[in-house]
N, CA, C and O of each residue as an XYZ file, in Angstrom:
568
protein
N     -12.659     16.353      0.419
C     -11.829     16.680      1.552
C     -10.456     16.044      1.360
O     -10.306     14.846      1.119
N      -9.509     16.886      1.477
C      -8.144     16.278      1.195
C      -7.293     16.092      2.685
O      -7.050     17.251      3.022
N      -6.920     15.475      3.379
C      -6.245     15.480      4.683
C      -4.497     15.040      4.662
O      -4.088     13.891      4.500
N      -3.755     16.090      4.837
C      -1.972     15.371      4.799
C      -1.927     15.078      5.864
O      -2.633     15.666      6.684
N      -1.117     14.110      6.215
C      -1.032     13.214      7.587
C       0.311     12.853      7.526
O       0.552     12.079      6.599
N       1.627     13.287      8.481
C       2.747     13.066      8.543
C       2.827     11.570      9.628
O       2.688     11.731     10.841
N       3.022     10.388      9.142
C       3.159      9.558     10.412
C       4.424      9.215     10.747
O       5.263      9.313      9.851
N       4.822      8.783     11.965
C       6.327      8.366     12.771
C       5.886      6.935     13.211
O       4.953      6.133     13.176
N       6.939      7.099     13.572
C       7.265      5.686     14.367
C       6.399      5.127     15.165
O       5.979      3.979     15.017
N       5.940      6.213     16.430
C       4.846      6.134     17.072
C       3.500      5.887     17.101
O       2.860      5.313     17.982
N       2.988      6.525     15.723
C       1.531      6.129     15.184
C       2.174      4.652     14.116
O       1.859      4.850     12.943
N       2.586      3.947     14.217
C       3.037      2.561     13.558
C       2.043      1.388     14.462
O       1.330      1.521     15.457
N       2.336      0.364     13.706
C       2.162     -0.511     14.313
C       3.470     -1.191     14.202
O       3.733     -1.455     13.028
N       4.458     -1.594     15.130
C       5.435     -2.511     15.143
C       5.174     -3.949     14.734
O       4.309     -4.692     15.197
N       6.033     -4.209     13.822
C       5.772     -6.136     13.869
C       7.109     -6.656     13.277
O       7.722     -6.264     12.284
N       7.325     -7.412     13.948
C       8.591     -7.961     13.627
C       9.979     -7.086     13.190
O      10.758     -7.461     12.314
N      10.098     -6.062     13.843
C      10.926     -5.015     13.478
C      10.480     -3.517     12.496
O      10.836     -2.339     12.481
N       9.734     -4.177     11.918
C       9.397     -2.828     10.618
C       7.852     -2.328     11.209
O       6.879     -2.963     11.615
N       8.102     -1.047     11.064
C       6.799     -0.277     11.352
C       5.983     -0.239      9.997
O       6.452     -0.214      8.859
N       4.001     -0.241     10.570
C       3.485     -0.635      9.465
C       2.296      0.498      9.387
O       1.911      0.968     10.457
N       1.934      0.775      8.642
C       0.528      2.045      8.536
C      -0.237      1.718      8.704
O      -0.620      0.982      7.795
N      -1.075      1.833      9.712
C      -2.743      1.426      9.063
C      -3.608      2.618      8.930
O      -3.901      3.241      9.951
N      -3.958      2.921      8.011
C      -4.897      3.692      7.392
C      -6.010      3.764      8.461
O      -6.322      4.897      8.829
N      -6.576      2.834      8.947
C      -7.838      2.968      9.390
C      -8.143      3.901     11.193
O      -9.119      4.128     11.908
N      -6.418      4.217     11.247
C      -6.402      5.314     11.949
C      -6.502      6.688     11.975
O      -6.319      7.459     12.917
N      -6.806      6.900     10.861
C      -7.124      8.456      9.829
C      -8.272      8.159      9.819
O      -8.947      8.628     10.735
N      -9.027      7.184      8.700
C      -9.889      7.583      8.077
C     -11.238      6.677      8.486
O     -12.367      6.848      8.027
N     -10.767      5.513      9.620
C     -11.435      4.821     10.295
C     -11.895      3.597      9.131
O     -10.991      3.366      8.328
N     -12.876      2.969      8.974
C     -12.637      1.181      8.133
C     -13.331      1.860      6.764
O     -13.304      0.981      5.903
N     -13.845      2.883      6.312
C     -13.980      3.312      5.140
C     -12.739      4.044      4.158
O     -12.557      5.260      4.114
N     -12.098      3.230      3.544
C     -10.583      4.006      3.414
C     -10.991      3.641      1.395
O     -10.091      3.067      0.782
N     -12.103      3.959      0.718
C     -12.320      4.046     -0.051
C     -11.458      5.568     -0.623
O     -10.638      5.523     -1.539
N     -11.644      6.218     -0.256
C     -11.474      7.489     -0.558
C     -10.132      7.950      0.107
O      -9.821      9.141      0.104
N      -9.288      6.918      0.719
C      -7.753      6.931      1.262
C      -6.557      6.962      0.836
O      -6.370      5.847      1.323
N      -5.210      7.289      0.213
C      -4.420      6.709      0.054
C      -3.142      6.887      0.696
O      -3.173      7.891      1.408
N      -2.026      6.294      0.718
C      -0.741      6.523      1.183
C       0.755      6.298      0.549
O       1.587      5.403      0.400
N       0.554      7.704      0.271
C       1.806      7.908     -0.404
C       3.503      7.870      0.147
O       4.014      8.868      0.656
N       4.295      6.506     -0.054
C       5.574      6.521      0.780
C       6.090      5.699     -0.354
O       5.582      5.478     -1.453
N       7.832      5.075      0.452
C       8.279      4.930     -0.074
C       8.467      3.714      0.309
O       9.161      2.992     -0.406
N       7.923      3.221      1.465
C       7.997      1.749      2.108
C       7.022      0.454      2.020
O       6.092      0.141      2.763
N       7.547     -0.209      0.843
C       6.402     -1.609      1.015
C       5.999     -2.031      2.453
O       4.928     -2.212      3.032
N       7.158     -2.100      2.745
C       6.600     -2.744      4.083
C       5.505     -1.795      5.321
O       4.699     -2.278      6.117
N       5.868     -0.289      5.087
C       4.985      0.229      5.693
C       3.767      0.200      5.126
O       2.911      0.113      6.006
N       3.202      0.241      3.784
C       1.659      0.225      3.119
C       1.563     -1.205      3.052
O       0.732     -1.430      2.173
N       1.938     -2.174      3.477
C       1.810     -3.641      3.503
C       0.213     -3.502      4.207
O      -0.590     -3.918      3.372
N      -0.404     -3.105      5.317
C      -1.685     -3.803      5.728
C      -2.593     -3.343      4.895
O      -3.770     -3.670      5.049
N      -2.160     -2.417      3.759
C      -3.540     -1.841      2.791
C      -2.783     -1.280      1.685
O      -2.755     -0.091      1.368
N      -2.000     -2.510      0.973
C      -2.018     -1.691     -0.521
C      -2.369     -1.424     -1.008
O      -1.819     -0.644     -1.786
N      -4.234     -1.883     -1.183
C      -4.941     -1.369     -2.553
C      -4.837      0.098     -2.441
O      -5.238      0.710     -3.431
N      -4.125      1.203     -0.885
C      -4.118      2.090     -0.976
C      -2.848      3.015     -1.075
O      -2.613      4.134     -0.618
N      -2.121      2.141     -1.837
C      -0.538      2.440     -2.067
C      -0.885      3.179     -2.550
O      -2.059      3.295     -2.903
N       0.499      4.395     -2.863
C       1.141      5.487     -4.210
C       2.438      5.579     -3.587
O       2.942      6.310     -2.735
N       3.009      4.091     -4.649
C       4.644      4.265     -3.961
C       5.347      5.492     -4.782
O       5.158      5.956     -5.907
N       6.189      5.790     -3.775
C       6.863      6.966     -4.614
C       8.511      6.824     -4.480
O       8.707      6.317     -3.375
N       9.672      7.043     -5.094
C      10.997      7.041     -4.691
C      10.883      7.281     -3.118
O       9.834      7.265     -2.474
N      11.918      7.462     -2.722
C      12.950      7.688     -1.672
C      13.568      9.507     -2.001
O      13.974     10.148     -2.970
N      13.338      9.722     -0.667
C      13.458     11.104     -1.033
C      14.907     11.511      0.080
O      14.933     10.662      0.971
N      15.686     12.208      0.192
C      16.821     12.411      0.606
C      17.234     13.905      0.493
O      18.299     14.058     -0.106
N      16.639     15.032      0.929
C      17.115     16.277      1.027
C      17.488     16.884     -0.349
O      18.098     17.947     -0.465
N      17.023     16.031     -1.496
C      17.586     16.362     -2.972
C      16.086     17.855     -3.908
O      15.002     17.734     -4.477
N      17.063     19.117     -3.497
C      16.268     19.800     -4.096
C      15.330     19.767     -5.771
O      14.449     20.420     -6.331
N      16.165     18.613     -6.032
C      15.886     18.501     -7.590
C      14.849     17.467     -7.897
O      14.415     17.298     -9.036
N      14.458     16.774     -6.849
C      13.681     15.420     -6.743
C      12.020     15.991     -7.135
O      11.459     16.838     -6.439
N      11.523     15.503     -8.089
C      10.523     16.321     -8.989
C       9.188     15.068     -8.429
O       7.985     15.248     -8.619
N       9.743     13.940     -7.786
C       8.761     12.909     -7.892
C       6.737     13.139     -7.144
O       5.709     12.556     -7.489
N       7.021     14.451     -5.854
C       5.678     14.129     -5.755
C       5.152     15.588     -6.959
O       3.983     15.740     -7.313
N       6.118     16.351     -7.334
C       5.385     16.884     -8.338
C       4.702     16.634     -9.857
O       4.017     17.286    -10.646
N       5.470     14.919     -9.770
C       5.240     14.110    -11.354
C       4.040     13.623    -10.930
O       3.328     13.396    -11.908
N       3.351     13.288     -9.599
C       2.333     12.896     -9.590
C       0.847     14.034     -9.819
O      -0.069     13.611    -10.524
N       0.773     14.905     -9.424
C      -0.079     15.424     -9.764
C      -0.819     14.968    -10.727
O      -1.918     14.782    -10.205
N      -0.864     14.727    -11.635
C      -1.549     15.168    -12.788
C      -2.642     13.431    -12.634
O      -3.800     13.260    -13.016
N      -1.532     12.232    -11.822
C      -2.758     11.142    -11.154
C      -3.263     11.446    -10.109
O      -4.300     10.881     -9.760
N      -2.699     12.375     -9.359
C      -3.818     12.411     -8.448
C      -4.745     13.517     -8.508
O      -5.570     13.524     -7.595
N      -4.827     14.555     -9.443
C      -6.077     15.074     -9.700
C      -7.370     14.259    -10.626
O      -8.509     14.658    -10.869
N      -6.484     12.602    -11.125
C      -7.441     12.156    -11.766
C      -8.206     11.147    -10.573
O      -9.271     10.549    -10.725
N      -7.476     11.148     -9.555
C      -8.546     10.334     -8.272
C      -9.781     11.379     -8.016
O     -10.945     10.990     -8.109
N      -9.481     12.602     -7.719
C     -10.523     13.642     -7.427
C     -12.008     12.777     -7.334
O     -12.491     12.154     -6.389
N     -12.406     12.959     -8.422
C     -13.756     11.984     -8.700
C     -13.874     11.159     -8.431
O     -15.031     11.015     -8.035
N     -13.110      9.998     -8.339
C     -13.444      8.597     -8.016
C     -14.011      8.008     -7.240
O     -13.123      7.694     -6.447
N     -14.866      7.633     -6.901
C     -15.935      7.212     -5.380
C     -14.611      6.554     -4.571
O     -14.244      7.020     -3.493
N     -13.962      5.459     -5.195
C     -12.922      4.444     -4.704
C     -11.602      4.319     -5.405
O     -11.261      3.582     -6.330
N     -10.878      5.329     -4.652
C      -9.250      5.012     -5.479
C      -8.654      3.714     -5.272
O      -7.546      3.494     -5.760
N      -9.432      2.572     -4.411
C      -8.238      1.337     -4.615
C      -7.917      1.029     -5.433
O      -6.724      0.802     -5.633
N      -9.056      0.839     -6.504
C      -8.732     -0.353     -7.815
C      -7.159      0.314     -8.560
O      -5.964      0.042     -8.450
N      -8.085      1.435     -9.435
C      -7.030      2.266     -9.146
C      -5.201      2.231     -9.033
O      -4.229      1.866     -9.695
N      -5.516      2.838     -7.799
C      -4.163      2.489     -7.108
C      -3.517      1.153     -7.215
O      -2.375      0.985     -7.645
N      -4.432      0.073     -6.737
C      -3.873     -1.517     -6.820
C      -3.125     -1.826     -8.305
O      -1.934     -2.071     -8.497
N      -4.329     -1.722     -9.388
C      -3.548     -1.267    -10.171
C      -2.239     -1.061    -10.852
O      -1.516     -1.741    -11.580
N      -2.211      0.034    -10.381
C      -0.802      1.213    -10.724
C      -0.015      0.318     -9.638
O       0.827     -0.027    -10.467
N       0.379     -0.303     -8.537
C       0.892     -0.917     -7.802
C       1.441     -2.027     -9.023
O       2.510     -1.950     -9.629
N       0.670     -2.782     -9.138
C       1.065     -4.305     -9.702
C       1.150     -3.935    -11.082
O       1.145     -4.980    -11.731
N       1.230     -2.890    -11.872
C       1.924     -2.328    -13.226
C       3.214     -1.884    -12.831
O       4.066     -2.089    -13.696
N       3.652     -1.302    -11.721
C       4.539     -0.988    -11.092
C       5.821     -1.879    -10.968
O       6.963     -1.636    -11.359
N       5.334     -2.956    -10.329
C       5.640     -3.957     -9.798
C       6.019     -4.779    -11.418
O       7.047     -5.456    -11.448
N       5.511     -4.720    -12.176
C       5.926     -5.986    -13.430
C       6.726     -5.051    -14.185
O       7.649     -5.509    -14.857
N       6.556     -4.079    -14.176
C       7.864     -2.895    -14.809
C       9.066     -2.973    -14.509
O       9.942     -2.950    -15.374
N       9.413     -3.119    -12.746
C      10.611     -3.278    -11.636
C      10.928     -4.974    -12.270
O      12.066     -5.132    -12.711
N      10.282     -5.813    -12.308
C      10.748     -6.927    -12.838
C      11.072     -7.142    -14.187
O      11.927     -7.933    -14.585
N      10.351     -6.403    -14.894
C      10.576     -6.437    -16.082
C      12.144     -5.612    -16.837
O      12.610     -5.774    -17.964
N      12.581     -4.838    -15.841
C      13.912     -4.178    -15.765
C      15.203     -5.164    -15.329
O      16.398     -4.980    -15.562
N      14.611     -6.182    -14.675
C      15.474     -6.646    -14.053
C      15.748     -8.006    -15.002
O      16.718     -8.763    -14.980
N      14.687     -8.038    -15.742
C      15.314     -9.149    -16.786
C      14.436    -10.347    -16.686
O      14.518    -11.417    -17.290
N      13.479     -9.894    -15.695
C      12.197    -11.309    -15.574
C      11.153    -11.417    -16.637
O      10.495    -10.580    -17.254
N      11.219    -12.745    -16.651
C       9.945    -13.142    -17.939
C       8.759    -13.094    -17.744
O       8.187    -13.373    -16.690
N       8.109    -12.604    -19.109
C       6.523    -12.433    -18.626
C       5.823    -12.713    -18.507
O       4.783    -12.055    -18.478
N       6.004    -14.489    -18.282
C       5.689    -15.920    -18.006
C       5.199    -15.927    -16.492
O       4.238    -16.495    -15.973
N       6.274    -15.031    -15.912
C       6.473    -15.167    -14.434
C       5.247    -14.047    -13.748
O       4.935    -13.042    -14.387
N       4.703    -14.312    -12.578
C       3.709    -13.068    -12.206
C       4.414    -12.324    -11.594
O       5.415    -12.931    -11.211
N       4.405    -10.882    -11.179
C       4.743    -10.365    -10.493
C       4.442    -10.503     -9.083
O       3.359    -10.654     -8.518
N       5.516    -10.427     -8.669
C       6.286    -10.215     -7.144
C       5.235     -9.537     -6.209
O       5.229     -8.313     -6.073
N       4.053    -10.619     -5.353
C       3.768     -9.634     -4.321
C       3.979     -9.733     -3.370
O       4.677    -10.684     -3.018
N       3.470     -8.770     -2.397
C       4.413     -8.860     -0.926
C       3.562     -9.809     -0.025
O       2.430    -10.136     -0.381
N       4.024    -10.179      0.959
C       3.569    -10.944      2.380
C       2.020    -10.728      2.448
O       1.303    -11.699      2.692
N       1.583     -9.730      2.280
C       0.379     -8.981      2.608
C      -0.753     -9.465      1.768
O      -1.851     -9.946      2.050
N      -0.034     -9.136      0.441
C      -0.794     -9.625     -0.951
C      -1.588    -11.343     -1.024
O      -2.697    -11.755     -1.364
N      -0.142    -12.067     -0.429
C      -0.166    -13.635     -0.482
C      -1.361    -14.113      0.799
O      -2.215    -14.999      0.835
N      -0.934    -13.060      1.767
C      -1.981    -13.614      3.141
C      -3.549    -12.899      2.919
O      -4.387    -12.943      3.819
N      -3.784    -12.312      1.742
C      -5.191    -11.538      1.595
C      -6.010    -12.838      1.525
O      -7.007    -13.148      2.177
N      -5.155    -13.724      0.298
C      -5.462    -15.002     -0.467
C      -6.085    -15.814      0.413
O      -7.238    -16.209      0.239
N      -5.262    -16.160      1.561
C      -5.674    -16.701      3.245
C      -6.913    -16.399      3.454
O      -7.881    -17.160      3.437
N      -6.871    -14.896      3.719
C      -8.039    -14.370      4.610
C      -9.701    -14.796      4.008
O     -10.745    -15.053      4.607
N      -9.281    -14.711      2.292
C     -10.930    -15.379      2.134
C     -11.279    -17.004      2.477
O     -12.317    -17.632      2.689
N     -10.001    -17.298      2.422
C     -10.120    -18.564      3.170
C     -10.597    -18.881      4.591
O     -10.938    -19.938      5.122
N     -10.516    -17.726      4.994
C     -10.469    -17.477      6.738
C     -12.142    -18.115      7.162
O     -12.957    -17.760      6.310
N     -12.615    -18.763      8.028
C     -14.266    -19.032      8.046
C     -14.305    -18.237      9.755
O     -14.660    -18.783     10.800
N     -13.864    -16.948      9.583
C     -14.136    -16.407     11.210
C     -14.532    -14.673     10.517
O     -13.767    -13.845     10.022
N     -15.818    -14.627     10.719
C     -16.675    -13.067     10.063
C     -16.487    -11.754     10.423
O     -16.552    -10.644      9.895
N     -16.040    -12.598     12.289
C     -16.221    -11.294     13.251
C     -15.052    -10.727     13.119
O     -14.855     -9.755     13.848
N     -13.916    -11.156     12.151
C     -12.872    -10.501     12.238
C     -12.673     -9.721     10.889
O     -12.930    -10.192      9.782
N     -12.238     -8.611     11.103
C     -11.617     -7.647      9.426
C     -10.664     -8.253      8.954
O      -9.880     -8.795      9.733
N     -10.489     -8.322      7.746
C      -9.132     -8.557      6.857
C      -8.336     -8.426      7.625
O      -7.991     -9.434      8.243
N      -7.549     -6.849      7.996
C      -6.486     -6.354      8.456
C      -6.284     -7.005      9.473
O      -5.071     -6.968      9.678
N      -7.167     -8.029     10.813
C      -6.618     -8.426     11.529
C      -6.572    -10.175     11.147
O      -6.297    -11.032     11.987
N      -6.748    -10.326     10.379
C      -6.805    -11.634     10.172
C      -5.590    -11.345      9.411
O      -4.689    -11.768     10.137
N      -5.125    -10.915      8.475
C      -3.459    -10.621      7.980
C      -2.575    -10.071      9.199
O      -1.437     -9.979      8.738
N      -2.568     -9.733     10.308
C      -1.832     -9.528     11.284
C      -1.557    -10.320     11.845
O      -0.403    -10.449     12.255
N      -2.663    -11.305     12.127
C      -2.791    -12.923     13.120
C      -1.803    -13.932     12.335
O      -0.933    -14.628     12.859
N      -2.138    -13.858     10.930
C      -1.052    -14.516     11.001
C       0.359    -14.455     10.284
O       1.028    -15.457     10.032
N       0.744    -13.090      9.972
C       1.507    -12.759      9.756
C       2.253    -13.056     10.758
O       3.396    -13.342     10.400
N       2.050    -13.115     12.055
C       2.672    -13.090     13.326
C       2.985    -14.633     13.458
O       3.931    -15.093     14.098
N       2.249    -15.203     12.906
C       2.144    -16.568     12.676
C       3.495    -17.673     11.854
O       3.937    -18.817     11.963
N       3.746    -16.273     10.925
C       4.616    -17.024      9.525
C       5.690    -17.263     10.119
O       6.621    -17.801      9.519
């Protein structure tokens, strides 16, 4: 089952100025089989393992980028679980963008707020709560 889902402002979650996605409003807490394709870290921040960042798109008839993807995302088709996956292609992503910029490969790549507070959450000793809100609690926190 394939589902396109246009979201706004409105289906966001606000936090601290930037609107954020949560997946688990589509596809409810099984988001194995989820992903979200944009152009905003900060919006796929509460669930990157279900990133597919893509450029920035701007009315440019010539912009080929979600047609360069195809050919990965007919290779999710099968996959029980596109996170790994995806996570992945995220943090190859991510050491490429640094690696352009002249950073050593000494250094790890750059993750976001989200990434650093996951680290937290197994730390977290409270069960009854999901990841996603235990990275909200204290994101709100930082």
């Amino acid at each position: 089952m394939c589902v396109l889902l246009s979201t706004f402002a409105q289906s966001c979650i606000k936090s601290n100025g930037s609107f954020l996605k949560d997946l688990r409003v589509v596809s409810g807490p099984d988001l194995r089989r989820t992903m979200l394709v944009d152009n905003s870290p900060i919006a796929y921040s509460l669930q990157e393992e279900n990133a597919l960042p893509i450029a920035t798109w701007y009315d440019d008839p010539n912009d080929t980028a979600l047609r360069d993807l195809i050919p990965f995302l007919l290779s999710l088709r099968a996959m029980d679980d596109v996170r790994a996956l995806l996570y992945r292609r995220l943090i190859l992503q991510r050491m490429a963008e640094r690696d352009s910029r002249g950073g050593s490969l000494d250094q790890p790549p750059q993750l976001s707020i989200a990434s650093t507070l996951i680290e937290a959450d197994e730390q977290d000793d409270d069960p009854s709560q999901t990841a996603a809100q235990r990275r909200m609690r204290k994101r709100t926190t930082l």
